[in-house]
C-alpha positions in Angstrom: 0.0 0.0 0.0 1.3 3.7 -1.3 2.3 5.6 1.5 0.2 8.8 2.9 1.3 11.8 1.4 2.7 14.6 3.7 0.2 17.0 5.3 -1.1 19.5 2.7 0.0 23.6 2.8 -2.4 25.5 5.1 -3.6 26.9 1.6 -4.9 23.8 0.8 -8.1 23.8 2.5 -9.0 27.3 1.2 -9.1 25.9 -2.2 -10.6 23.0 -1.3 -13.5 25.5 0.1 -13.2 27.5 -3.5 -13.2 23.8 -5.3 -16.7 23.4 -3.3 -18.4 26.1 -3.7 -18.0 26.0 -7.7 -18.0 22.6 -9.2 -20.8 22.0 -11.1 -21.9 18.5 -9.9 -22.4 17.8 -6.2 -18.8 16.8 -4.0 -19.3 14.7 -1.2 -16.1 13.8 1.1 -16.3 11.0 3.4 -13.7 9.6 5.8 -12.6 6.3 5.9 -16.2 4.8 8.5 -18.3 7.0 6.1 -18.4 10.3 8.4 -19.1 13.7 6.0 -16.4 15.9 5.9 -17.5 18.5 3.0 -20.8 19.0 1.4 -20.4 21.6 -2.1 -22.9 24.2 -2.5 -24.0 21.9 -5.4 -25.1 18.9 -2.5 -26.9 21.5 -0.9 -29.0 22.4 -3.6 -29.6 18.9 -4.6 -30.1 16.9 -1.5 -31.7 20.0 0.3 -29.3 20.1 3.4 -27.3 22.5 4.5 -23.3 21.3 4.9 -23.7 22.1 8.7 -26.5 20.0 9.0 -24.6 17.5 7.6 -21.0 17.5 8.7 -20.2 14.9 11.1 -22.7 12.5 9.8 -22.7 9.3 7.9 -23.2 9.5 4.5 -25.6 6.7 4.3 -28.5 9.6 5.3 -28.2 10.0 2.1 -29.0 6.9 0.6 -32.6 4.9 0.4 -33.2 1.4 1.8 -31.5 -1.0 1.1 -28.2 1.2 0.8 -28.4 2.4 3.2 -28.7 -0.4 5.8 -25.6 -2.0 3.8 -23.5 1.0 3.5 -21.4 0.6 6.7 -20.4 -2.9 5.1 -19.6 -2.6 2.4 -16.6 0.4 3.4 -15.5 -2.1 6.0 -15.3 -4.6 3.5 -13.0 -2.5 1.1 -10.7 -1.6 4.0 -10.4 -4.7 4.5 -10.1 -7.1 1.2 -9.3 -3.9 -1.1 -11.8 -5.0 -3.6 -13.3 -2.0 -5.5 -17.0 -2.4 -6.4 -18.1 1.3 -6.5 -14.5 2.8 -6.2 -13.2 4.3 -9.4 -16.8 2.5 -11.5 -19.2 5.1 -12.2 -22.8 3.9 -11.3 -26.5 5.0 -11.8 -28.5 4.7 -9.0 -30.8 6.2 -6.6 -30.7 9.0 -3.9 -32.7 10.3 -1.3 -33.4 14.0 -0.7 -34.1 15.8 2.7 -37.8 15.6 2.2 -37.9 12.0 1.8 -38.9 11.9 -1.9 -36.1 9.6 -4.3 -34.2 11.0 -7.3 -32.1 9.1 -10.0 -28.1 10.0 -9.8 -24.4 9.1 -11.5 -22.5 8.4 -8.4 -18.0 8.3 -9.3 -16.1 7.9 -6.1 -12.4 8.5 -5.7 -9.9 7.7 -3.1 -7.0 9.7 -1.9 -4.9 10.3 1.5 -4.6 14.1 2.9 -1.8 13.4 5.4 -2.3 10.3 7.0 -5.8 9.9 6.6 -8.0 8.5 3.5 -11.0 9.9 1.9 -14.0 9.0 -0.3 -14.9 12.1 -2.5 -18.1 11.1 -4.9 -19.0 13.3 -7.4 -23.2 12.9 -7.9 -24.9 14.1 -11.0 -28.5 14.5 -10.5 -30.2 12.6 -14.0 -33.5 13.9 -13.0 -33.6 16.1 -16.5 -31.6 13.7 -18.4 -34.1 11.0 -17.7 -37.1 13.3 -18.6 -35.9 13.9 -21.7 -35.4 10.2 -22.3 -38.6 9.4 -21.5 -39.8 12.4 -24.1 -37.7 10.5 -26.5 -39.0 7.5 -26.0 -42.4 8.6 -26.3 -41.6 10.6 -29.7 -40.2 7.5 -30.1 -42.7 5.2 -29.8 -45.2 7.6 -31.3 -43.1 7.5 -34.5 -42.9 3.8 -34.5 -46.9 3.4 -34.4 -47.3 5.8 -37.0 -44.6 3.4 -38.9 -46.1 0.3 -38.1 -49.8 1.7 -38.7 -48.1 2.7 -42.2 -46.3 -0.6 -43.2 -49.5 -2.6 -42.2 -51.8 -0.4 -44.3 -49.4 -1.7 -47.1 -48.9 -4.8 -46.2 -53.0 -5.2 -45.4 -53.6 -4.3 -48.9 -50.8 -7.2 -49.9 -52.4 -9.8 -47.6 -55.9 -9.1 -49.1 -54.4 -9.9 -53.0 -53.0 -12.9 -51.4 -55.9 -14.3 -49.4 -58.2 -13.3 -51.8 -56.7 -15.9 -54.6 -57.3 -19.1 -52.5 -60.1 -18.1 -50.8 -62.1 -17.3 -54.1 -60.6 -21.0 -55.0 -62.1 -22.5 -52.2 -65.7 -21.0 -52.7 -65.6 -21.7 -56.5 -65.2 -25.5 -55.6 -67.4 -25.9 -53.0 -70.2 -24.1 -55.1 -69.2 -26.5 -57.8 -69.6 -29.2 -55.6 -72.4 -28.2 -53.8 -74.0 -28.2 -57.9 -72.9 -31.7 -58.4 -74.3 -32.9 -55.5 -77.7 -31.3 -55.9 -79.1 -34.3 -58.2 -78.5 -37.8 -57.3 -74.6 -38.0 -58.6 -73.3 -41.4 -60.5 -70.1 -42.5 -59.5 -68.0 -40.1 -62.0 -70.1 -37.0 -60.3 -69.1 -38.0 -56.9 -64.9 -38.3 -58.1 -65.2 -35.1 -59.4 -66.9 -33.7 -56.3 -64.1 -35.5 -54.5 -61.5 -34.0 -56.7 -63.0 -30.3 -55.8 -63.3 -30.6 -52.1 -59.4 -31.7 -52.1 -58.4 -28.3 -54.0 -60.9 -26.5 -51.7 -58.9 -27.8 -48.5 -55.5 -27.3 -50.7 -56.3 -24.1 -51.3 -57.7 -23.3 -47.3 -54.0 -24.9 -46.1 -52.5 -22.2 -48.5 -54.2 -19.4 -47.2 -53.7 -20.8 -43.6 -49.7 -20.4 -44.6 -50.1 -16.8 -46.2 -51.7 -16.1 -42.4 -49.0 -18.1 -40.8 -46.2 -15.7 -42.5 -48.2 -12.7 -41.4 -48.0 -13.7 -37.7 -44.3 -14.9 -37.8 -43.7 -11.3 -39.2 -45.0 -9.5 -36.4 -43.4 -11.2 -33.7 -40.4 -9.8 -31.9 -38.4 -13.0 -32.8 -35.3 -14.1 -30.8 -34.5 -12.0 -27.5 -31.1 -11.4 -27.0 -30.2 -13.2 -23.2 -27.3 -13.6 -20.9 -26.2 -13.2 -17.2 -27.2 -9.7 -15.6 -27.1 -8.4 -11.8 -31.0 -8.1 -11.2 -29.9 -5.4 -8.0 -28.2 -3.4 -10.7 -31.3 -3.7 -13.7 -33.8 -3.1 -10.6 -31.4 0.5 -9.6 -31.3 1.6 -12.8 -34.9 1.0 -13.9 -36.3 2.9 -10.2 -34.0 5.6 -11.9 -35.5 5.6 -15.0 -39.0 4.8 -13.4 -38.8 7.7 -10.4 -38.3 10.4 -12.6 -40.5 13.5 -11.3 -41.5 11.8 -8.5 -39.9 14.2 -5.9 -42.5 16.0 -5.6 -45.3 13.5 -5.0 -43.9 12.4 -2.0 -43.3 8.5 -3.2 -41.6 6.8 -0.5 -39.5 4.1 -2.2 -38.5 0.6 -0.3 -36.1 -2.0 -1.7 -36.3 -5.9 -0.6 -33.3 -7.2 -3.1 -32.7 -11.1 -1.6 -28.6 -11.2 -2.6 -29.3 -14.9 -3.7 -31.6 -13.8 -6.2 -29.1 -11.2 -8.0 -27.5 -13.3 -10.8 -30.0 -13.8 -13.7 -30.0 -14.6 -17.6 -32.6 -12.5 -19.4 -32.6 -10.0 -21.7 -31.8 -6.8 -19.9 -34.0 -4.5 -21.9 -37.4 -6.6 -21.5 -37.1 -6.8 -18.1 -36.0 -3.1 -17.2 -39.3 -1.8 -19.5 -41.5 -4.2 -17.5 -39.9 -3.2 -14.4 -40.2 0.4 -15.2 -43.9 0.2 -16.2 -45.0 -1.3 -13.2 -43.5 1.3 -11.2 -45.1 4.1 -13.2 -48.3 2.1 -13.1 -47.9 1.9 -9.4 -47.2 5.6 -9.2 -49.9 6.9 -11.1 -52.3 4.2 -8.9 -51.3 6.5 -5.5 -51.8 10.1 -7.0 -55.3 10.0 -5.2 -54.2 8.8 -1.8 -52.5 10.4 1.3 -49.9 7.5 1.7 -47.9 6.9 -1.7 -45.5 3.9 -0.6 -43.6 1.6 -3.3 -42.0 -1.6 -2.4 -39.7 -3.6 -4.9 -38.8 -7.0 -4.1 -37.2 -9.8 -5.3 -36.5 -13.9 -4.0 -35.6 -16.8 -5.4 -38.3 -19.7 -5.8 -37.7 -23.0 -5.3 -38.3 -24.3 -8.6 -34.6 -21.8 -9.3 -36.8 -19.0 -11.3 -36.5 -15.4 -9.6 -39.5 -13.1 -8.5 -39.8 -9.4 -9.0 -42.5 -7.9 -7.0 -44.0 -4.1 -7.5 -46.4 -3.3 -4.8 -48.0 0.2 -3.9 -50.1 1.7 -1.9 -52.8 2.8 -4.2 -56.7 1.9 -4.2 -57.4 -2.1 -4.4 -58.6 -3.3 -7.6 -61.4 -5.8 -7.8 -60.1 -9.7 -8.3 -61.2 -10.0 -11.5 -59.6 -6.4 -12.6 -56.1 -6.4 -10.8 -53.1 -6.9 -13.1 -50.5 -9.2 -12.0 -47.5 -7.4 -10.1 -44.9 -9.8 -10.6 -42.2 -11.1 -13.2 -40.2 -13.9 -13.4 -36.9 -14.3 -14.7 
């Protein structure tokens, strides 16, 4: 391990101060058991605490379950083992502001000594207006998209009716031909041909059947693209996404992540857009009520699969009305 540097000039902390009260993002430093030593102007503006409120206390205050419960360990596990899993990687996840209310951030934390001591300093970028304009995006998006599909199916609908109407025009000119053979009493050479019709009817049926087939395998979204993902980190980054404007509703966010249930092989985009629109579902569900509390879950099953669960606090729904709340993996 590097040795401390030597104490810094007394000038030092007056440009740390100057650093503070200018940078852009919010600067949080930490000592080594998680103890704030400086809060930037920026912090204060985001997290809605003064730096003497703050100074002295653990940085975890900072954090929503179930961060903060498992802050404390993980520091003591880097001082111990030295293995970085936040140090030096930039992360999305969530934070929570002085009024209780949860906002999506970009957390970097560095490391350094000032004399003989080491401190944390994370940089936070609040993605509150990135993600809105995301989700504007993806709305245009989407909106685009219909428009395109409502487009290509007015084409294609126009296609499908040439095709289907060839073999379906077949099949009613043979049964009608049929159906005239039939209508005296036939003699054996009647009855083949009748036989021979009602074969190129169903021929003709089984041909239209495969020109509906081809339509249906068009439309579907084909093969998923799967492999192994951290469900904690999908879950974080989708209540980002998913929290967006939610400050100011008051939504009190809990986290139930079982650590056994973390490793999973799906495809990362599916599961993030059902995860996020069961958390905007649940939001919109508790705009009418006093108490607006989410809780996102997770635990392995026995059968091995893994269980996602979204509840809220909003009105009940009757049985035969209330959407399912959970997703397996």
């Amino acid at each position: 391990m590097a040795q401390p540097d030597p104490d810094p000039p007394p000038e030092a902390e007056g440009h740390l101060r100057s650093i503070l009260a200018t940078v852009p993002d919010a600067m949080i430093v930490i000592d080594e058991v998680g103890l704030i030593l400086s809060f930037s102007a920026a912090a204060e503006k985001m997290f809605g605490y003064t730096e003497r409120e703050v100074i002295g206390s653990n940085i975890k205050m900072l954090m929503p379950s179930p961060d903060r419960e498992r802050h404390d360990t993980y520091l003591a596990s880097y001082m111990t083992t030295g293995r970085r899993k936040i140090i030096g990687i930039g992360r999305v996840t969530t934070a929570l502001h002085h009024d209780g209310s949860t906002f999506p951030i970009e957390l970097s934390v560095g490391e350094a000594w000032v004399g003989d001591k080491r401190i944390f300093t994370g940089f936070i970028r609040d993605l509150t207006e990135r993600q809105q304009t995301l989700l504007r995006l993806q709305d245009l998006q989407s909106e685009l998209a219909h428009v395109g599909r409502v487009s290509e199916m007015g084409t294609l609908a126009s296609s499908l009716a040439h095709e289907l109407n060839q073999p379906l025009t077949a099949v009613a000119s043979y049964c009608e031909s049929a159906r005239d053979l039939l209508y005296e009493q036939p003699d054996a050479e009647t009855l083949g041909m009748v036989r021979e019709g009602l074969d190129e009817a169903a021929h003709q049926a089984v041909r239209a059947g495969q020109i509906v087939r081809r339509l249906r395998d068009f439309m579907s979204h084909g093969e998923t693209e799967r492999q192994v993902e951290s469900l904690q980190r999908l879950i974080n980054e989708a209540n980002a996404l998913a929290l967006v404007g939610s400050r100011e509703h008051g939504i009190e966010l809990k986290l139930s992540l079982d650590p056994h249930a973390d490793l999973v092989f799906v495809d990362r985009i599916q599961v993030q857009q059902v995860i996020v629109n069961l958390i905007r579902n649940a939001i919109d569900s508790m705009m009418a009520g006093a108490l607006r509390q989410l809780s996102v879950r997770t635990a392995r099953l026995p059968d091995g699969d893994v269980e996602v669960t979204v509840e809220d606090t909003g009105p009940a729904l009757t049985r035969r009305s209330r959407p399912s709340s959970s997703n397996r993996s």
